[in-house]
C-alpha positions in Angstrom: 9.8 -36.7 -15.3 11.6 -37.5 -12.3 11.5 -35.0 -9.0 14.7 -34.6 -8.8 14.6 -33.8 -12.5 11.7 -31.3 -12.0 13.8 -29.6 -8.9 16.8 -28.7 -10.7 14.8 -27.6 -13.9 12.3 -25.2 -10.9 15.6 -24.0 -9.3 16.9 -22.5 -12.2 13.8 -19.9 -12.5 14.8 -16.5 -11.1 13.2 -15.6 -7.7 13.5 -12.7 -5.5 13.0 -12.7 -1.3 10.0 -10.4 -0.4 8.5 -9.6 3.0 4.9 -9.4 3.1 3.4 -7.5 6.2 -0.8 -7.5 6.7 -2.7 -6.4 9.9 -4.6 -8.8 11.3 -8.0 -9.5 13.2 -6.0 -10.3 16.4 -4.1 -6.4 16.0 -0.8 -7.7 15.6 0.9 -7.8 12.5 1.5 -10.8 10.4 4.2 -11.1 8.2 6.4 -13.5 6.1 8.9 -13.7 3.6 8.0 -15.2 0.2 9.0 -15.5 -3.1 6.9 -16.2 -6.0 6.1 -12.5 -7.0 5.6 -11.1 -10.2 4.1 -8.4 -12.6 1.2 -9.2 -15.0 0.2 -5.9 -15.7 1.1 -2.3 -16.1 -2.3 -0.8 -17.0 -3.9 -1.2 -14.4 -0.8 -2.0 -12.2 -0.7 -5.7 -11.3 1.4 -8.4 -9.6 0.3 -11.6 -8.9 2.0 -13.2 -5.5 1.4 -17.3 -4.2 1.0 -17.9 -0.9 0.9 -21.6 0.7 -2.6 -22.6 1.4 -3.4 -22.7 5.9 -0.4 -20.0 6.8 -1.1 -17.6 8.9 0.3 -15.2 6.4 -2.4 -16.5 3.5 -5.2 -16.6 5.9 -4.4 -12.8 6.7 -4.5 -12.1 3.6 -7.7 -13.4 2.7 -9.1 -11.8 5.6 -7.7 -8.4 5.6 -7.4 -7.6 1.7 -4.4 -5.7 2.0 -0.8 -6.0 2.6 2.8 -4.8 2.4 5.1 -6.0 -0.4 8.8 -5.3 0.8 11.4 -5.9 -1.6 14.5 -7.4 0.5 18.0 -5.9 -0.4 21.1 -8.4 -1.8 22.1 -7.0 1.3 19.7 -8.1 3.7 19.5 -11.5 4.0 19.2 -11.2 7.5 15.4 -9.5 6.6 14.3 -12.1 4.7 15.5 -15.1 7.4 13.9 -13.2 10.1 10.7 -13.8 8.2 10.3 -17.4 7.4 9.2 -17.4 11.5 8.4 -14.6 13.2 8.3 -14.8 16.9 8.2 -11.5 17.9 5.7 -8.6 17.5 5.3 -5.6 19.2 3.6 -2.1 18.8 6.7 -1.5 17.0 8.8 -4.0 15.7 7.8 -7.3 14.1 11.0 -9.9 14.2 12.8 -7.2 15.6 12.7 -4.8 11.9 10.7 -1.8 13.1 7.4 -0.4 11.0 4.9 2.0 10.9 1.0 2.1 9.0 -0.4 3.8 6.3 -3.3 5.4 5.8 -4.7 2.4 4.8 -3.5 0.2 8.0 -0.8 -1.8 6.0 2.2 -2.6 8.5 5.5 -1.1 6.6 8.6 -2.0 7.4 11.7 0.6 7.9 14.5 -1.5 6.4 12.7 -2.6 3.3 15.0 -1.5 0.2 11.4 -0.8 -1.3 7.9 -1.5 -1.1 4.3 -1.5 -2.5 0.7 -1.2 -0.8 -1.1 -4.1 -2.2 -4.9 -4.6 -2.7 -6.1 -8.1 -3.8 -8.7 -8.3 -6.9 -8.6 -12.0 -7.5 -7.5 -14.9 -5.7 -6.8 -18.3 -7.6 -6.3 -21.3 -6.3 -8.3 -24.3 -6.7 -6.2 -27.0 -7.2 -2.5 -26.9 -5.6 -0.7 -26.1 -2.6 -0.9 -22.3 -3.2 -3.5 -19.5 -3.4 -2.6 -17.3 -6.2 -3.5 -13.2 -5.2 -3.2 -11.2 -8.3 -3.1 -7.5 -6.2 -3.8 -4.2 -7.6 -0.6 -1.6 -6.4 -2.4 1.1 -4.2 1.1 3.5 -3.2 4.8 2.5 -2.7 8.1 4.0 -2.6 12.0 3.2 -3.0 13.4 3.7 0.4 17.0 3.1 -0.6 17.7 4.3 -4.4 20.1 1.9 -6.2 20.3 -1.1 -4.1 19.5 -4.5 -6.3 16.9 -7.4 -4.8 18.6 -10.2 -3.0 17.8 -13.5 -5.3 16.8 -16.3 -3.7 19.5 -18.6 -6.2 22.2 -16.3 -4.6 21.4 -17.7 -1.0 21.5 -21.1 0.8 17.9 -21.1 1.0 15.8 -23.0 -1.6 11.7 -23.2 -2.2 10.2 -25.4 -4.1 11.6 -27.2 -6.5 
């Protein structure tokens, strides 16, 4: 098959724009959008999200254990952009979005639609480019009741594929 075959046939699949937030050893937060998240279980509650092998954002993971999953808003792609780099983070804000901790130390952000307190149980990974985390869900809450999750297809932004 052909990449540019394979591409189109990859960009087709439906995914949604997360933020993931995780303390780190260094005390300031680490976070970056992503976007291969899904559920593989309900009892006991489970999603499994890929993270690209040597970013900061997988190496926090594997370190800390922990982390916020934000579900991003169709009307927020301005969340999910400032996410793919994040330059700034303070004792407050991290790429400007403010957050707070929970009980467990998992950086929250305020303008997340939604999000979930994730604990890893397995981590896959290997062969590829990617470290699979399959996370069991700790806590969460919907911060903004009805709002739908910005897709990535609806967006100018494409990865992989």
């Amino acid at each position: 098959m052909e990449t540019d075959q394979f591409q189109s046939i990859l960009r087709m699949f439906n995914y949604g724009l997360y933020v993931i937030t995780c303390a780190s050893s260094e005390g300031a937060p680490a976070a970056a959008t992503v976007s291969w998240v899904t559920q593989v279980s309900f009892k006991p509650k489970l999603i499994a999200v890929a993270l690209r092998k040597g970013t900061a954002i997988c190496e926090a993971v594997q370190a800390a254990r922990r982390f916020g999953l934000h579900v991003v808003g169709e009307q927020q792609p301005e969340l999910a952009r400032a996410f793919f780099k994040v330059g700034q983070v303070s004792p407050s804000e991290i790429g400007g979005y403010s957050y707070g901790f929970t009980e467990r130390n998992i950086p929250i952000l305020e303008k997340a639609v939604a999000w979930l307190e994730c604990e890893v149980v397995e981590e896959v990974g290997s062969s590829g480019d990617h470290t699979i985390f399959i996370v069991s869900v700790l806590d969460g809450d919907v911060q903004t009741p009805g709002i739908r999750s910005l897709a990535l297809r609806d967006t100018v932004w494409h990865y992989g594929g």
